[in-house]
C-alpha positions as CSV (number, residue, x, y, z in Angstrom):
1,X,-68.6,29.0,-100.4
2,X,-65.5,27.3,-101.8
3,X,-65.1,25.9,-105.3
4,X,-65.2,22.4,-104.8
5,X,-68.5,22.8,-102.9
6,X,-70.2,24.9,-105.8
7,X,-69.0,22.4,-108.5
8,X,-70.9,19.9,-106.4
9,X,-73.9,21.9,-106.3
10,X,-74.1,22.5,-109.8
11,X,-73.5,18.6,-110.7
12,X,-76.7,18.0,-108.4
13,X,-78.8,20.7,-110.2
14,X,-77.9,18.6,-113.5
15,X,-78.7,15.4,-112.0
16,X,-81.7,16.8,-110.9
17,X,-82.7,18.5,-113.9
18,X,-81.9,15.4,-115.9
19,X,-83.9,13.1,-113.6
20,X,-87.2,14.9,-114.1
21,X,-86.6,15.0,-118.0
22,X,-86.2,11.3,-117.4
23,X,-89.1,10.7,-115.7
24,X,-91.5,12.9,-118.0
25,X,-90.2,10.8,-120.6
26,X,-90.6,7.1,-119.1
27,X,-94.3,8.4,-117.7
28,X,-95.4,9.5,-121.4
29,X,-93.3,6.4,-122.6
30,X,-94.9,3.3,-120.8
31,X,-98.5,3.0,-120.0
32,X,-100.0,1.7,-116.8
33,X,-100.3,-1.9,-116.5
34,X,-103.2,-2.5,-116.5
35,X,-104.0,-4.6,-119.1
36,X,-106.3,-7.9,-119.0
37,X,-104.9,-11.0,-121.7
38,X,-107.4,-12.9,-123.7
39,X,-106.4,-16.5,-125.0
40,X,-107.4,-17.4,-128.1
41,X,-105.7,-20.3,-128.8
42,X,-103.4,-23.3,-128.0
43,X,-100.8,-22.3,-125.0
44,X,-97.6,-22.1,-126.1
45,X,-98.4,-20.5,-129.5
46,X,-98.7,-16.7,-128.8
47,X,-102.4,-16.6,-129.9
48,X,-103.3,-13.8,-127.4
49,X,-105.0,-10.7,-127.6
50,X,-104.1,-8.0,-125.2
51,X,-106.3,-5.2,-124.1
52,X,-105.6,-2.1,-122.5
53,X,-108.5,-1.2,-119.9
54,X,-108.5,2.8,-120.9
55,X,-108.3,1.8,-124.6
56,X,-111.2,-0.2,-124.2
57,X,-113.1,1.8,-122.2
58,X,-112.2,5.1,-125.0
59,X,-113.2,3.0,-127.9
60,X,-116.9,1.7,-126.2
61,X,-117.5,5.4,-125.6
62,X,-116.8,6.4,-129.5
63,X,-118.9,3.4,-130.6
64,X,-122.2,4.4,-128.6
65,X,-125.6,3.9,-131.1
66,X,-127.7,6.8,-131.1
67,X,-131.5,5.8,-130.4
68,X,-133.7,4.5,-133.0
69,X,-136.0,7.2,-134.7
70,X,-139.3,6.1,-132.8
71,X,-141.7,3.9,-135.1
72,X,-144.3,5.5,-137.6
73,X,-147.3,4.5,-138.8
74,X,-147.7,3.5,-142.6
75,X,-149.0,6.5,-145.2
76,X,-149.9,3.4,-147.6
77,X,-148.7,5.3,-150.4
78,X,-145.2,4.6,-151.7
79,X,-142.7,7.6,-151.0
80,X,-142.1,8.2,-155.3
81,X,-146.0,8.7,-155.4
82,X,-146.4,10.9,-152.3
83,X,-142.8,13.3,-153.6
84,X,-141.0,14.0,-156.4
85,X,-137.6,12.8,-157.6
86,X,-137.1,9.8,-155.3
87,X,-134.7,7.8,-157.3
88,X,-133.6,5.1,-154.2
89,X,-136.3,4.0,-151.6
90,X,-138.9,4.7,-153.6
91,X,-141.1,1.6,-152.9
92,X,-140.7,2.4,-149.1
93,X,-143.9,3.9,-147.2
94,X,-143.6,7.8,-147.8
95,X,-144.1,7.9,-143.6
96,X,-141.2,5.9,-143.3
97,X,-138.8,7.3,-146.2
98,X,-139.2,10.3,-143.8
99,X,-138.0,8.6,-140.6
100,X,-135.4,7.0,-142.4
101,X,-134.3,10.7,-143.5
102,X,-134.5,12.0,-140.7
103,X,-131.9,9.9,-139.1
104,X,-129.7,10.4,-141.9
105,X,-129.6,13.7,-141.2
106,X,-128.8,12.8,-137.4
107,X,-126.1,10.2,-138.6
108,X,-124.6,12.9,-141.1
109,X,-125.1,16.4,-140.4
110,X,-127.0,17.3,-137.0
111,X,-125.7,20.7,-137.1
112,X,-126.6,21.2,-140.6
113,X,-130.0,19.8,-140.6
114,X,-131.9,19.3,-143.7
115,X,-130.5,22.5,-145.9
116,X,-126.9,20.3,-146.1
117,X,-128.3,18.2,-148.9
118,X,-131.8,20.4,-149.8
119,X,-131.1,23.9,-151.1
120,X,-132.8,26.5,-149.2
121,X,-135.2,28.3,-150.6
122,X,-135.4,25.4,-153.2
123,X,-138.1,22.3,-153.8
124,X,-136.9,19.1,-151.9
125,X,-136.8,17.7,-155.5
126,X,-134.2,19.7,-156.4
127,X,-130.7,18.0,-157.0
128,X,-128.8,21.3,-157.4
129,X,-126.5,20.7,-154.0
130,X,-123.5,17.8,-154.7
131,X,-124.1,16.4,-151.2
132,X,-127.6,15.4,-152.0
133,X,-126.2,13.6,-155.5
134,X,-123.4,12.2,-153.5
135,X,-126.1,11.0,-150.9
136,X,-128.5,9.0,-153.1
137,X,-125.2,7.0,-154.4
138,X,-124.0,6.7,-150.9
139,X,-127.6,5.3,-149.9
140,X,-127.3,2.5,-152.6
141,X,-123.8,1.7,-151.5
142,X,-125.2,1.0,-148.3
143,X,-127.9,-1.3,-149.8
144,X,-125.1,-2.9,-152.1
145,X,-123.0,-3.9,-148.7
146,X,-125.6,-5.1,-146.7
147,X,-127.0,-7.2,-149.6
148,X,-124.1,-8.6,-151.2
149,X,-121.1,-8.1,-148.6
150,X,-123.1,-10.7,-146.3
151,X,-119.8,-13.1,-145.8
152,X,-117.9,-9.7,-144.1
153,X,-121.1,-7.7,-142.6
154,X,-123.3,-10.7,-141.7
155,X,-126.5,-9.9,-140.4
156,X,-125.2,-7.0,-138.7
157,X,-125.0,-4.8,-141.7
158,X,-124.0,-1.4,-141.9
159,X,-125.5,2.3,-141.5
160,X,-124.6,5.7,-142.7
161,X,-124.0,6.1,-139.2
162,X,-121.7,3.0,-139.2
163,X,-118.9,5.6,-141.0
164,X,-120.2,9.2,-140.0
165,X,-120.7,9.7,-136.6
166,X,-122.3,12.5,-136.7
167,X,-120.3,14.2,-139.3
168,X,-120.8,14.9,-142.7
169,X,-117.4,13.5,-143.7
170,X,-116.0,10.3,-142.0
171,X,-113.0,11.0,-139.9
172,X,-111.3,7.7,-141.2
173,X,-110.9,8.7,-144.8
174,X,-107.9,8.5,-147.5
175,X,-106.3,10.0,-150.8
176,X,-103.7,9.1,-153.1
177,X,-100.8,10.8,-151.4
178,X,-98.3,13.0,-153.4
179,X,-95.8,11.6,-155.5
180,X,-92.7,11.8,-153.2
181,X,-90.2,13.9,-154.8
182,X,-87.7,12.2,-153.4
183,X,-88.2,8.8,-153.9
184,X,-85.8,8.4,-156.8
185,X,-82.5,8.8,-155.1
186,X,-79.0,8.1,-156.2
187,X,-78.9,4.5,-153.9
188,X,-82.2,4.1,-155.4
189,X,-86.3,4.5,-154.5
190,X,-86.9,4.6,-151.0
191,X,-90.4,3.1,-151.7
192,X,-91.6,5.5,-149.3
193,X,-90.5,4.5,-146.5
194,X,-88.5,6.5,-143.5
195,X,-91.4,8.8,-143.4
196,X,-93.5,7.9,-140.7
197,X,-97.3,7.9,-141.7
198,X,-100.3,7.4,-138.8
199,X,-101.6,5.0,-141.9
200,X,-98.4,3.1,-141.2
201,X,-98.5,3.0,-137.6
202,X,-95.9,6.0,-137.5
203,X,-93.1,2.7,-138.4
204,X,-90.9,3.1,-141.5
205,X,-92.7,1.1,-143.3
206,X,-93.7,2.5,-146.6
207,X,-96.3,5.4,-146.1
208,X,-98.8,4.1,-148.3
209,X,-100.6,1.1,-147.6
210,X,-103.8,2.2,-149.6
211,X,-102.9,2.6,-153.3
212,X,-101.4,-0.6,-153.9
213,X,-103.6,-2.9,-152.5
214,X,-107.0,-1.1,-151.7
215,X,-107.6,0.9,-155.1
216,X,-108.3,-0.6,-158.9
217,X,-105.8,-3.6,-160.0
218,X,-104.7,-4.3,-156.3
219,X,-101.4,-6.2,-155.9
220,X,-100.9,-9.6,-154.5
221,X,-101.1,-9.1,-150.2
222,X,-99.8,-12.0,-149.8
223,X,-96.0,-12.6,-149.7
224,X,-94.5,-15.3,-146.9
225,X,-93.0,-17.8,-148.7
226,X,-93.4,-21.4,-147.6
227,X,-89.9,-22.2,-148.5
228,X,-86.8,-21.5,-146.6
229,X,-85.3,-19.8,-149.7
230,X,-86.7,-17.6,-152.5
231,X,-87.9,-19.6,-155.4
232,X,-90.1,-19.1,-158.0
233,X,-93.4,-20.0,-156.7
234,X,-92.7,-16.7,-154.6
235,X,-90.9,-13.9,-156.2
236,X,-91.8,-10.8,-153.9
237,X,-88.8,-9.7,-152.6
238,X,-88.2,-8.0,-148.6
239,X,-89.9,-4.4,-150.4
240,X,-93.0,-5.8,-151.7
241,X,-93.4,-7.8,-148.1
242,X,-92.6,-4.6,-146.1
243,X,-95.1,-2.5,-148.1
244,X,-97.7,-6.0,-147.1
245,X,-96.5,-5.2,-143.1
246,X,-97.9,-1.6,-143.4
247,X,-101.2,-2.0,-144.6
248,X,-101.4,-4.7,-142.1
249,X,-100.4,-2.6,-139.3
250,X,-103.2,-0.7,-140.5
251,X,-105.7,-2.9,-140.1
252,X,-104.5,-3.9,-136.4
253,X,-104.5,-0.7,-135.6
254,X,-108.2,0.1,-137.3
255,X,-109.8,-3.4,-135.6
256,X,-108.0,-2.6,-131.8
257,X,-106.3,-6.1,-132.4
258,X,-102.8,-7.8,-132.9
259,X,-101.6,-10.2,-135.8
260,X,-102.8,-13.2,-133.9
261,X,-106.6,-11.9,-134.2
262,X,-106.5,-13.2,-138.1
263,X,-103.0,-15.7,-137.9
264,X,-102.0,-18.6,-136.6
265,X,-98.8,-17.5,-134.9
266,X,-97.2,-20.7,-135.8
267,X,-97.7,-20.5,-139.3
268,X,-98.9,-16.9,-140.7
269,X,-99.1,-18.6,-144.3
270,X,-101.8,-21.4,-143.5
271,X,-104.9,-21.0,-143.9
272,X,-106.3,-24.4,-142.4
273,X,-104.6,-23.4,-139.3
274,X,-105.7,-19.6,-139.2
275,X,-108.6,-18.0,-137.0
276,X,-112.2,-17.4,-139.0
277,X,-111.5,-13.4,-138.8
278,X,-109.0,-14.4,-141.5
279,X,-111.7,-15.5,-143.7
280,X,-113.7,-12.0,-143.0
281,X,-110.7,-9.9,-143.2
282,X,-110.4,-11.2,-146.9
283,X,-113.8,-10.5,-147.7
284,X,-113.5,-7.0,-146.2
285,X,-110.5,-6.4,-148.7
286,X,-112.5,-7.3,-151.6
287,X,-115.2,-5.3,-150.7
288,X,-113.4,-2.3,-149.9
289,X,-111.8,-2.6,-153.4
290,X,-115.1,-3.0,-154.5
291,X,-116.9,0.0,-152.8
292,X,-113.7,1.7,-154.0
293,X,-114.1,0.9,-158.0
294,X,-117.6,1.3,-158.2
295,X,-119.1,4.0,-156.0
296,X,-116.3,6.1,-154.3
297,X,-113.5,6.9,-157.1
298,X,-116.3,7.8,-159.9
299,X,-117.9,10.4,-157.4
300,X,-114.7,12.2,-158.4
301,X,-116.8,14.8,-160.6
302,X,-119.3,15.6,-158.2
303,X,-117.2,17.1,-155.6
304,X,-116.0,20.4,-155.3
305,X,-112.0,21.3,-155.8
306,X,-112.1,21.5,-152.2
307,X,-113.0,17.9,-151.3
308,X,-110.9,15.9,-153.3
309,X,-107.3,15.2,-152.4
310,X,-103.7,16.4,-153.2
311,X,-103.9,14.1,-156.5
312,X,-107.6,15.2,-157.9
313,X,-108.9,12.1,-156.1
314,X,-112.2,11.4,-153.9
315,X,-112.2,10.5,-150.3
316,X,-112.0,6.4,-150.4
317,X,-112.6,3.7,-147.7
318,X,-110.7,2.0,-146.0
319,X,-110.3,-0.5,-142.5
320,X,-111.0,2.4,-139.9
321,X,-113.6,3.8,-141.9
322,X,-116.1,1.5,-140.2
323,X,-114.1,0.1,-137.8
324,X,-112.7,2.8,-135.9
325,X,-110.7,0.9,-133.4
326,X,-113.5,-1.7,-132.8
327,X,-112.8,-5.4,-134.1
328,X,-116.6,-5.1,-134.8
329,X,-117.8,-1.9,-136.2
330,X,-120.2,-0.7,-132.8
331,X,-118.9,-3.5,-131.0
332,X,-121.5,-5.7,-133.4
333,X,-124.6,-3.7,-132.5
334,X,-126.8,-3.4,-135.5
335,X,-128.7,-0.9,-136.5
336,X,-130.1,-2.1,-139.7
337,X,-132.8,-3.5,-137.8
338,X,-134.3,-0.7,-136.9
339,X,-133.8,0.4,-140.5
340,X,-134.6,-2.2,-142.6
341,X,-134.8,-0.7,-146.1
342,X,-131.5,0.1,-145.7
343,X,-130.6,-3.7,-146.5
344,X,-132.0,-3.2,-149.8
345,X,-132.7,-4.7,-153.1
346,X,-130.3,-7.8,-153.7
347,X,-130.9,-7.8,-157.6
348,X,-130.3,-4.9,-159.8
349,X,-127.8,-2.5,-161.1
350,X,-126.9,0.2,-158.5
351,X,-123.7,0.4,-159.8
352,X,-124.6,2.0,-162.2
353,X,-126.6,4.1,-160.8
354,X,-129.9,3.3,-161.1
355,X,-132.7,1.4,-159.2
């Protein structure tokens, strides 16, 4: 075989070889197209929402209700005569403070059973395990939302299940993350960002959309201007607006939606001109600030080394927590109604604790 004939063979084995990395990569880079475009406003003004047919059909089959624990009929004794140590629920029907734990040990730990919260070989009174502790302040959060969080849960309302899924921690969780060591830099703080985060969307946006604006003293989310130039009605400069882009990325991604599902494309700013889900989406905020200040973060001594986070934290809520790629958390089913003392007592102090 002559030389000129081998080079050419070994240019084609290149090609080849370079094609089929090529097209690996363009098949793992694009998806299909089927997609299906929903219009949600005026033409002209970019108010779509566009669904991908497999992502649709992946998040209806993570956001399946489990059956309702079948009906039972009334003990007529209240469950804090009938056992000991009922500190929530206790003016519910002892027959039915038993169904209703028996599906929260289906919502939270069906592997586990009953022995995740009760101690073996202990009375059911006992409070010696954290998870049964943590439980009772997780059951009045759960009253606390569907009574007073009406203007983001509506009547729909929310479960254990809503968050768990079946396991004992929610998958869609978050801690204060590390202080980055090197954010203080000779050209100055990074601010977190070139690191990509799956909070963040995996962009180079700052990595941290949770601390600033979903913990105690939140900072101001909002940061377009409504004047060409920066003035002093609106001081946040490009850093403070990119760390604003992350944790909305967040929330697109936790809802399955795009900006337009809360903004008016032509004017982000404007509220007069902005979808409803804008007014819910600020309500959700609030109460996941809420939920965070006054029932997750002061769990803190309760758990184990184990379950807190790098920084000595608790787990704390946030978008996907209930959401979990669903604009509606179980595409708006509601299972409160099959559950009904789970809406709870509207007056009260639970946050502190008590009945």
């Amino acid at each position: 075989m002559s030389e000129g004939r081998k080079n050419v063979q070994f240019w084609l084995m290149i090609g080849g070889a370079a094609a089929a990395v090529a097209g690996v990569g363009l098949a793992f880079t694009f998806q299909s197209p089927r997609t299906v475009s929903v219009q949600e406003g005026y033409r002209g003004i970019a108010m779509e929402q566009v669904y991908h047919r497999v992502a649709v059909a992946n998040v209806a089959a993570s956001n399946k209700v489990p059956e309702a624990q079948p009906a039972v009929d009334p003990a007529g004794v209240p469950s804090k005569e009938a056992y000991q140590n009922v500190q929530v629920l206790g003016d519910v029907d002892a027959n039915e403070f038993i169904r209703v734990m028996t599906a929260m040990t289906e919502w939270v730990a069906p592997e586990q059973g009953c022995t995740y919260c009760h101690a073996e070989g202990e009375e059911l009174s006992s409070d010696k395990l954290y998870t049964k502790r943590v439980a009772r302040r997780m059951l009045q959060m759960t009253q606390h939302i569907n009574a007073d969080w009406k203007p983001h849960v509506g009547g729909t309302g929310v479960t254990c299940y809503t968050c768990h899924r079946g396991q004992p921690v929610p998958q869609n969780i978050w801690f204060a993350p590390p202080q980055d060591p090197n954010g203080p830099r000779m050209v100055g703080n990074d601010a977190g960002q070139n690191q990509p985060a799956k909070a963040a969307g995996l962009a180079s946006l700052p990595y941290d959309p949770f601390s600033p604006y979903l913990a105690g003293d939140p900072a101001n989310i909002r940061v377009i201007s409504k004047a060409a130039l920066p003035d002093r009605t609106n001081p946040a400069d490009i850093k403070q607006a990119e760390h604003t882009y992350s944790l909305m990325l967040h929330m697109s991604n936790s809802l399955g939606v795009n900006c337009t599902f809360c903004h008016n494309s032509r004017a982000f700013f404007d509220w007069n001109q902005s979808p409803p889900q804008r007014t819910t989406s600020w309500y959700g905020i609030r109460m996941v600030r809420d939920l965070t200040v006054n029932y997750l973060a002061p769990l803190r001594p309760e758990f184990p080394h184990e379950r807190l986070g790098p920084m000595g934290d608790s787990a704390k809520a946030n978008c996907a927590t209930c959401h979990q790629g669903a604009n509606k958390p179980l595409l708006g089913v509601s299972m409160l109604k099959d559950y009904p003392v789970l809406a709870g007592p509207t007056a009260g102090d639970r946050r502190t604790g008590e009945e």
